[in-house]
C-alpha positions, -999 to 999 in steps of 0.1 A, spaced: 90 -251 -140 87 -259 -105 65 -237 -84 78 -211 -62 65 -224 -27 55 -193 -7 50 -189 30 25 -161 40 39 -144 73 13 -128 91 -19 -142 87 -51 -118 90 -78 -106 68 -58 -91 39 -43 -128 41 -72 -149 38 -93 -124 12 -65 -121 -7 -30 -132 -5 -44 -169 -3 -65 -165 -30 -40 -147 -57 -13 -176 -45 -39 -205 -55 -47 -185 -90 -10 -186 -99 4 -217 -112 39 -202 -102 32 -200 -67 30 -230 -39 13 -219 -7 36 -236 13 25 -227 51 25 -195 71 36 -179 102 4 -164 130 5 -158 164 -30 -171 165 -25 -206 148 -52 -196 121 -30 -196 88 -26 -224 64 -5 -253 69 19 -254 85 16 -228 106 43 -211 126 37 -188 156 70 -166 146 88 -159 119 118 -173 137 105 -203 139 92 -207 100 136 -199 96 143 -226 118 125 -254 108 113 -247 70 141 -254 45 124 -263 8 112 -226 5 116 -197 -22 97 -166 -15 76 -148 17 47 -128 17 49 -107 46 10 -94 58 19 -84 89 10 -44 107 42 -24 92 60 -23 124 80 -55 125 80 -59 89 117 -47 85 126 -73 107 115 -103 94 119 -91 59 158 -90 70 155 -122 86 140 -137 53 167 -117 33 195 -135 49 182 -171 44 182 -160 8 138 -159 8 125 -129 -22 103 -109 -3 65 -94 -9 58 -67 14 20 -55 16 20 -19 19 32 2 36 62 -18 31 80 -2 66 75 21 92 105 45 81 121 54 48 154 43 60 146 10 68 136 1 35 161 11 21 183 -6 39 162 -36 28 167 -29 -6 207 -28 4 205 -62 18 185 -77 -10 206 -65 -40 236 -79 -20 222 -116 -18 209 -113 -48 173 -115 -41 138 -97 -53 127 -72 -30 89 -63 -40 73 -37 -21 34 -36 -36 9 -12 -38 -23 -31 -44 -44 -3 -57 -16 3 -86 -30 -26 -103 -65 -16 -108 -67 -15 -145 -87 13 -145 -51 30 -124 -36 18 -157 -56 31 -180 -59 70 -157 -15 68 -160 -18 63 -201 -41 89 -205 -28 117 -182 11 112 -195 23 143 -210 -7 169 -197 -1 193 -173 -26 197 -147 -50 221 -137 -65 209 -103 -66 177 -85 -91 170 -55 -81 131 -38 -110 124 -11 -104 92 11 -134 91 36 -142 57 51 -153 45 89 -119 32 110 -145 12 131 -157 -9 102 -124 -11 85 -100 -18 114 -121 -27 143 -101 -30 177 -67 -24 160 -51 -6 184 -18 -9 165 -33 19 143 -34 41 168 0 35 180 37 51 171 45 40 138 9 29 135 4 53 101 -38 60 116 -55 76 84 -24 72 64 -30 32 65 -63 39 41 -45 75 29 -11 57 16 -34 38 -14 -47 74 -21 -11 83 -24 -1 51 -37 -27 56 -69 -16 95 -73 22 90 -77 12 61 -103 -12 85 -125 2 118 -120 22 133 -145 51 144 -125 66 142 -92 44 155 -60 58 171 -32 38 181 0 37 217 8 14 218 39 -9 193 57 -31 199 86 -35 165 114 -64 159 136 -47 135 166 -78 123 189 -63 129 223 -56 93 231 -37 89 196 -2 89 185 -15 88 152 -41 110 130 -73 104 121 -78 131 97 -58 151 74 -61 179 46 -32 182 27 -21 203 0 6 191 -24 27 205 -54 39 195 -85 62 210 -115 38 189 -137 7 214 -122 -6 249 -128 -34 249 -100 -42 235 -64 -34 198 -57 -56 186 -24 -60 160 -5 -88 151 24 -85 118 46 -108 112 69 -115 81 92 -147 95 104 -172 91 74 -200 62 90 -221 60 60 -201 49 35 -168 52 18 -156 77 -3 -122 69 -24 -123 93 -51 -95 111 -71 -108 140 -95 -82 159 -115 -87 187 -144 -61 188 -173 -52 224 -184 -70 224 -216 -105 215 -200 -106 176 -196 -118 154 -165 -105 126 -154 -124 110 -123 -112 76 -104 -138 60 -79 -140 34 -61 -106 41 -50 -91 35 -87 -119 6 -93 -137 26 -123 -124 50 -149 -148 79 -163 -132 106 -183 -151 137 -190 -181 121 -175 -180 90 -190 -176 57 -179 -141 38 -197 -141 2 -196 -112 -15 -184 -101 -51 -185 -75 -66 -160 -66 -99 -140 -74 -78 -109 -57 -61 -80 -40 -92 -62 -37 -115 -94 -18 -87 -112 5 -83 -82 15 -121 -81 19 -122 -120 51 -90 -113 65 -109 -82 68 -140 -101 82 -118 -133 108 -99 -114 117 -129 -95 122 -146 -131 144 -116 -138 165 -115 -101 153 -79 -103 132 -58 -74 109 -30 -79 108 -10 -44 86 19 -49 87 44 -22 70 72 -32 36 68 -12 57 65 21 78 98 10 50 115 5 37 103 41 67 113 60 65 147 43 30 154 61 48 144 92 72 165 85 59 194 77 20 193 95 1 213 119 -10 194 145 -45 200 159 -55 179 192 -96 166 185 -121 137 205 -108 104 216 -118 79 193 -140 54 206 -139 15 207 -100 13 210 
């Protein structure tokens, strides 16, 4: 069987660490080229999307990388030439432009794949398996990590549409949905918005869930300097702990560590996009970005310091 060959568009360090990586693992994927406005992708490299369209015909599948705002757009684009399409997350800026994606690419017949990275952890795996069917005592997700280490200079973050701590939040969100047993629903969140932000850099959320008999929080916070902390901790009704660290790296139930086995995040992501495309069938997820509109929707929103370095 031929090998899908797969142009990356958008081209920055999510690309390179791992997109480029998990492609070359996968016999069933050809990096074919990619599409940067700085001219640092692989070969060929296109400066626009539009460009990739024009001139690049032997060509199965895209990998779009880019910030979420103009993802709908070339995702559309790459629709219509009849491309199937990875999207990193958060797979759009709105709910309604996904799924008008997910329209276009049942109509041409198409995979549509929007990814969560963080869902294949095998450790995430192995949390889902072992909390089906319990209801839930208490959950605590902490998400604390430094925006000037992980996004330095991004001011896209900061901008409309730019998600701030909900870019690093959505995995937290993007693990829960996976693991929890039962839906999640967002019942009150409070923002922090530095004054020269459209976007927060903190939230404390708490959620709800038919599946749960106690408090459900959640703390993000893109001002923690020494260190990160991606931590979900939830307490089953009868007295069990389940703890992901690492954010959903390592397993430990009541206190002890669970081994876990897997191809890895990125590997294991490739491995579904080539099965579904196998299967003309898409898997768009969009849980994590629900359960970010709902804290738009429904948060308090508290003015705090510019942010520096921005």
């Amino acid at each position: 069987m031929r090998p899908l060959r797969t142009v990356i568009i958008g081209f920055g360090k999510i690309a390179e660490d791992q997109h480029v990586p998990a492609l070359h693992g996968n016999p069933r994927f050809a990096l074919a080229g990619s599409v940067s406005r700085q001219g640092n992708g692989p070969p060929p490299n296109f400066l626009s999307h539009t460009e990739f369209l024009s001139q690049m015909e032997d060509v199965e599948a895209v990998a779009i990388t880019t910030p979420p705002g103009p993802r709908y757009a070339i995702a559309r684009d790459c629709i219509a030439r009849g491309l199937h399409c990875l999207l990193e997350k958060p797979p759009t800026v709105t709910l309604g432009e996904i799924e008008e994606l997910r329209r276009l690419a049942q109509d041409k017949g198409v995979t549509l794949f929007t990814t969560w990275h963080a869902q294949h952890n095998p450790a995430v795996t192995a949390a889902a398996a072992w909390l089906e069917g319990k209801r839930i005592a208490s959950m605590q997700i902490t998400w604390h990590e430094s925006v000037h280490k992980w996004h330095p200079g991004q001011k896209w973050i900061w901008e409309a549409g730019g998600f701030g701590v909900f870019d690093p939040g959505i995995n937290a969100f993007s693990i829960a949905t996976r693991i929890f047993p039962g839906a999640l629903f967002v019942r009150e969140a409070d923002l922090s918005f530095p004054e020269n932000s459209q976007t927060p850099i903190a939230a404390e959320i708490l959620l709800e869930s038919p599946a749960a008999d106690g408090p459900l929080a959640c703390s993000l916070d893109w001002r923690k300097e020494d260190g990160e902390e991606w931590t979900i901790a939830i307490r089953t009704a009868d007295g069990e702990d389940l703890r992901l660290e690492g954010g959903g790296s390592r397993l430990l139930v009541n206190g002890q560590e669970e081994a876990t086995e897997g191809p890895g995040e990125y590997p294991d992501l490739y491995r579904q996009f080539a099965d579904l495309i196998d299967c003309r069938q898409s898997l768009v997820d969009v849980e994590p970005l629900r359960l970010v509109a709902d804290c738009l929707l429904v948060g308090k929103r508290t003015q705090v310091e510019a942010v520096d370095g921005f």
